[in-house]
N, C-alpha and C positions, 0 to 999 in steps of 0.2 A: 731828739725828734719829738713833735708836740707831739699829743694823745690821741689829737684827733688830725689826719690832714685835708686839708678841702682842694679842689681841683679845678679848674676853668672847665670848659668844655672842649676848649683847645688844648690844652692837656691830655684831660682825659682821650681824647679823641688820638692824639699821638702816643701815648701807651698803648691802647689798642692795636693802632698801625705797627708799632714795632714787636709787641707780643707777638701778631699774629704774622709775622713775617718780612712786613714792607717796611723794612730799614734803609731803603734807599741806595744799597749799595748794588755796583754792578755786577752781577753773578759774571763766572768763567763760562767763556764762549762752549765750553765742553762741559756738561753737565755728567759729573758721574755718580755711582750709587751711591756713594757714601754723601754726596751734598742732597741728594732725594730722600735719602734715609733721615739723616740729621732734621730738615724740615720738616719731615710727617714727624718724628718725635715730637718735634717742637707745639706744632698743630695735637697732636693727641688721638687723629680722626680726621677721613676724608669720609664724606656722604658718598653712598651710589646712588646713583637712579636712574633708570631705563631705557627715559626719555634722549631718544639721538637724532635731536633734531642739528647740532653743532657738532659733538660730539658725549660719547658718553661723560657725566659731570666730575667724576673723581680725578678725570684726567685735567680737569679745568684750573682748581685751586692751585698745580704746580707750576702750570705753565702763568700764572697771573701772579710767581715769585717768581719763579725762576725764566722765565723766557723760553728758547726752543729747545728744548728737551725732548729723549724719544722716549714716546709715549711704551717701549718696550720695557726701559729701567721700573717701570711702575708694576707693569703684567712679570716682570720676575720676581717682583718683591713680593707683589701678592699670591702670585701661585705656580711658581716653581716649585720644583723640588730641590732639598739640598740647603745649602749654607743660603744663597742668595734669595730664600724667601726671608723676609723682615717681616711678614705682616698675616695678619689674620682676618677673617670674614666674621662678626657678630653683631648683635645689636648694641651700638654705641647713642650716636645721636638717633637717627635712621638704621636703616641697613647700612652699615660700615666696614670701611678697612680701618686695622686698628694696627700699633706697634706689637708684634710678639710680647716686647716688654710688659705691656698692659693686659695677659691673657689673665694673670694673677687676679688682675683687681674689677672680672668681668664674673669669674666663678660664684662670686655670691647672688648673681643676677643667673646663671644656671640652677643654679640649687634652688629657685624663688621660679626658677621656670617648672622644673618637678614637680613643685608643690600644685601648683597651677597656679600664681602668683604671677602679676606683672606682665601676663600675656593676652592676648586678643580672649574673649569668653568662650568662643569658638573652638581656639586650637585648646584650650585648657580644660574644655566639654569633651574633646574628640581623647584628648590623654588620658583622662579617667576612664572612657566607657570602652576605648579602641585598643587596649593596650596589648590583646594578641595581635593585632594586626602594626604596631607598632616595634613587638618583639619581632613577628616575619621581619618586617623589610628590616630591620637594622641586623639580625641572622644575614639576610640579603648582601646588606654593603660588608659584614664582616666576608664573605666568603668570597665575594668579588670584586671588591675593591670599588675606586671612587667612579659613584653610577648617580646620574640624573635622574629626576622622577618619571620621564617618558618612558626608562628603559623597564619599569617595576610596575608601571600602573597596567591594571585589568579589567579597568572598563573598557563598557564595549561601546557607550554611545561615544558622538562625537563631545568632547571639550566645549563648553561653553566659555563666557568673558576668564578674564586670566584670575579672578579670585573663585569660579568653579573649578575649586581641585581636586581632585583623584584623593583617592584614602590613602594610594599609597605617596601623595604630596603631602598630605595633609601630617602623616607620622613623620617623614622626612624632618618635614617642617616643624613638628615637636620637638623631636630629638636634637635637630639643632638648635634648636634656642634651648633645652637642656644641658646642651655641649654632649651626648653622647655620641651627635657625629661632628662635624667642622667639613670649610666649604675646601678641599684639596686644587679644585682650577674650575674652569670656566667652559664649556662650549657654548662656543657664540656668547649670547648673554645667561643662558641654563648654569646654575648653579652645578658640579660633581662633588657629592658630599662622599666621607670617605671617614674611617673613624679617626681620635684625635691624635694616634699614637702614632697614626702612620704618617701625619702631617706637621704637630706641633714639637718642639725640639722637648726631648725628652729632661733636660734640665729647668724647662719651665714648666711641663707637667707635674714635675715632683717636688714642687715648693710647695710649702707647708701651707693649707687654704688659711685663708685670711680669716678674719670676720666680718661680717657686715660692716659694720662701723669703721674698721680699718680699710677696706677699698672702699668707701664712699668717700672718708677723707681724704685717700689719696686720689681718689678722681675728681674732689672738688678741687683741691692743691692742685692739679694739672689743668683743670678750667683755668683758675686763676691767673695762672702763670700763661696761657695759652690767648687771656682775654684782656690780662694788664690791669683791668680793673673792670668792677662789675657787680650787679645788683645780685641777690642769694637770687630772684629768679635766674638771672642771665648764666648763672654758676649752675642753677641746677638743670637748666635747658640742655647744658654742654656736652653732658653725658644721660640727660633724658630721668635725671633721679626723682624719687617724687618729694613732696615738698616737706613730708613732716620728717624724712628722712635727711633732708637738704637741712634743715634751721638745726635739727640738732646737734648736726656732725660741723657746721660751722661754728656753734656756740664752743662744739670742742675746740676748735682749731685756734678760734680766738682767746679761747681762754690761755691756751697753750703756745702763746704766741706767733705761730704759722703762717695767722692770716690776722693782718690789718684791719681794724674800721675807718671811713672816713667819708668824705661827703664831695659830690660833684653840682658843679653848677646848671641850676635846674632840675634834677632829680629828687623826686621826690623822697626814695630811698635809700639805705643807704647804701656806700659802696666799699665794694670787699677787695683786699689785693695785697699781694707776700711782701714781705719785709722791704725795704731801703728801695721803692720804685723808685728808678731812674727815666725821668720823661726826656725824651728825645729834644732838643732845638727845633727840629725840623724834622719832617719825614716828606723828602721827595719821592715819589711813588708813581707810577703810573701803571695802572691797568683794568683791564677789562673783568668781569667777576662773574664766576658761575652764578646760578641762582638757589644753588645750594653751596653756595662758599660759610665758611666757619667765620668769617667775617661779619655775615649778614644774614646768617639765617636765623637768629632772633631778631625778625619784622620790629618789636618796639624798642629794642635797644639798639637798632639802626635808623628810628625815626630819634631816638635821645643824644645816638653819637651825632649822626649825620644830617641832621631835618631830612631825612627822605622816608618817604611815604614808598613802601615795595610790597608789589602784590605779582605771583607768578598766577600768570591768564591763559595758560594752557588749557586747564579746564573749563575758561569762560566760553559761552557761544561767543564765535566772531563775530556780530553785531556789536556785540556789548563791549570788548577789547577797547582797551583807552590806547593802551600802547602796545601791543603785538601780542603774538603768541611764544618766542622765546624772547626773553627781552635782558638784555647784561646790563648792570649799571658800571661806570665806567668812571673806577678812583681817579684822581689828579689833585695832584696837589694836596691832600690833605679833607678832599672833598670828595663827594659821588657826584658829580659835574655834569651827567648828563647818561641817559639810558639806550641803546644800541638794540633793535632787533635783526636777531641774526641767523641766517640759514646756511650749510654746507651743502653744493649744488655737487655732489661729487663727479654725478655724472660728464656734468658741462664745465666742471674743473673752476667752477666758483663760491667766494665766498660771499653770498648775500648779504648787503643791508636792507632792509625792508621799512627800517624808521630810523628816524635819530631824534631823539629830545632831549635838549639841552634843560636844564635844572639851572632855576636864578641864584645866581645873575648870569649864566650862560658862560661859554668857554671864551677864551681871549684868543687871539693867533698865534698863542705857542701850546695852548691847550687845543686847539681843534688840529696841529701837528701833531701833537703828541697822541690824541687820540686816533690820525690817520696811521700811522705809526706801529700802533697798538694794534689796527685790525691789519694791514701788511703783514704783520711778523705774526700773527694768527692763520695768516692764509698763508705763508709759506710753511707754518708748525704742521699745519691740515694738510700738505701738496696740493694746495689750491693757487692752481693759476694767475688769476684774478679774484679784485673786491670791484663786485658789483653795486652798487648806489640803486635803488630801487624806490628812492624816497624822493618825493618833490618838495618839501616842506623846506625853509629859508634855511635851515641846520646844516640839510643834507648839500645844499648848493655850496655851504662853504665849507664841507667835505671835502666834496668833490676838489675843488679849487689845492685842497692839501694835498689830497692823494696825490692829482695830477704832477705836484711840486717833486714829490716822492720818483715819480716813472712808475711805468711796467703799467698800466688800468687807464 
């Protein structure tokens, strides 16, 4: 092998697709735990977030591998009790599910949460000066197990926006990014925090804590591997590391031959990735993409893979919206082909489109089926009766024309 390897952009672009899951092959009509579990390995990390305008987004990255899968396999892996939980609640990328396996290599970022290190100024201001009212509520969750911050706080006025939190959110929310508690299940969207022993397998509590440098490296080794290839930002994004922590623990890795250097076409810097890649022929692929998929939520290294320009405009005023307020961009082929804004009308038992913009050179008539295709089998994932077209623009007309090929809308 040369010293250095250099890569096309079509390459590189197909490493990524396959790292990150879309190899192209047809998953089994029955999706079970072990092929959901196996891909969140794979992955390293699903994003949550809030936002339910389609559905909540962690559910999103499986079904955009795996196809119709019940969204139940996921809510037991994260919070069940028992054998059948595989996964954990901390801060990965975002707010995260993360593998059990990876709790090891998440502790040194608890220990760095203690210190007040690596957290909002806020909650690391509230842990210093609050820390009787922190010993209460976690006295609290030992004595009664896993409780939501509604059921502890003792204000008395009303709640204001969702980031005025209660002191007793506020220590909650300390101690979990300490790890002295962990998130045990979910009501509704309310986190029930609960301590770690009563929820993490007692064989991963009791391995021997790492050190910094050894779970940074093995989180950058799992970016890697997870990204196919990739610049030390896009490596240290993966897991949110910060950067003089990120160059030093890659110098390890490469000196130590772990991780490769080498260069991609057009980039300016350079790119990182594990021993003997194997770039795919081809990655036929098709699908719709949350807008916080592991695929694309490094905005510049989805404008370097894919020339696409992605901005979520949720929080744009609607005047100013170019292209919607939930908006998918929609793989094919090896490309992000075109972008999809998309609503779940559950009431009226539809799945809205509200836009569609095609990305040049635009779709061909087996990509505008594929992507009718795509939101069909989205709207039966959802038990959504129909896909609604709600767009007049020249895109959505020859939509429409697919769907109708399809039946049922």
């Amino acid at each position: 092998m040369p010293a250095t390897l250099s890569f096309s952009i079509k390459q590189a672009r197909r490493l990524a697709l396959a790292a990150q899951g879309f190899n192209g092959r047809q998953p089994p009509a029955a999706i079970k735990p072990a092929q959901l579990n196996r891909l969140i390995e794979r992955l390293g990390i699903l994003q949550i977030d809030s936002v339910n305008a389609l559905v909540r987004s962690h559910y999103l990255p499986l079904f955009s591998r795996l196809g119709n899968y019940s969204p139940d396999l996921l809510d037991q892996a994260a919070w069940s009790q028992g054998r059948r939980r595989t996964l954990f609640e901390y801060w990965g990328h975002e707010a995260s599910l993360l593998p059990l396996s990876m709790y090891p290599l998440m502790r040194w970022r608890m220990e760095r949460a203690t210190r007040g290190e690596d957290i909002y100024q806020q909650l690391a201001r509230f842990g210093r000066e609050q820390q009787d009212t922190v010993r209460r509520v976690l006295a609290s969750v030992e004595e009664l197990g896993a409780l939501g911050a509604g059921s502890l706080s003792t204000r008395q006025e009303r709640a204001g926006p969702w980031w005025d939190w209660s002191a007793e959110k506020h220590a909650l929310e300390w101690l979990f990014a300490a790890g002295e508690v962990t998130v045990a299940g979910r009501r509704g969207f309310e986190r029930l925090y609960d301590l770690p022993e009563r929820v993490i397998p007692t064989a991963i509590l009791q391995q021997p804590l790492l050190t910094e440098a050894e779970a940074q490296r093995g989180l950058l080794l799992h970016a890697a591997s997870a990204l196919g290839v990739a610049t030390e930002k896009d490596l240290r994004d993966y897991f949110r590391l910060g950067p003089a922590d990120s160059r030093a623990r890659l110098v390890e890795l490469v000196e130590a031959g772990e991780l490769l250097t080498g260069e991609v076409q057009g980039w300016r810097q350079p790119a990182f990735f594990l021993p003997e890649p194997k770039v795919p022929r081809k990655v036929d692929a098709s699908a719709l993409l949350s807008p916080f998929d592991s695929l694309i939520w490094e905005r510049s290294r989805t404008e370097r893979l894919f020339d696409f320009r992605y901005r979520l405009e949720i929080y744009t005023p609607q005047d100013k919206r170019v292209f919607g307020y939930y908006v998918l961009p929609f793989l094919h082929n090896e490309r992000i082909a075109a972008r999809v804004d998309l609503r779940a009308e559950r009431a009226s038992g539809r799945l809205a489109v509200h836009a569609v913009h095609e990305e040049d050179p635009g779709l061909d008539d087996e990509g505008m089926m594929a992507l009718a295709l795509n939101l069909r089998q989205m709207a039966d994932w959802l038990g959504l009766e129909r896909v609604q077209l709600n767009c007049q623009r020249v895109s959505a007309a020859r939509l429409r024309v697919a769907l109708a090929s399809i039946g049922r809308d």
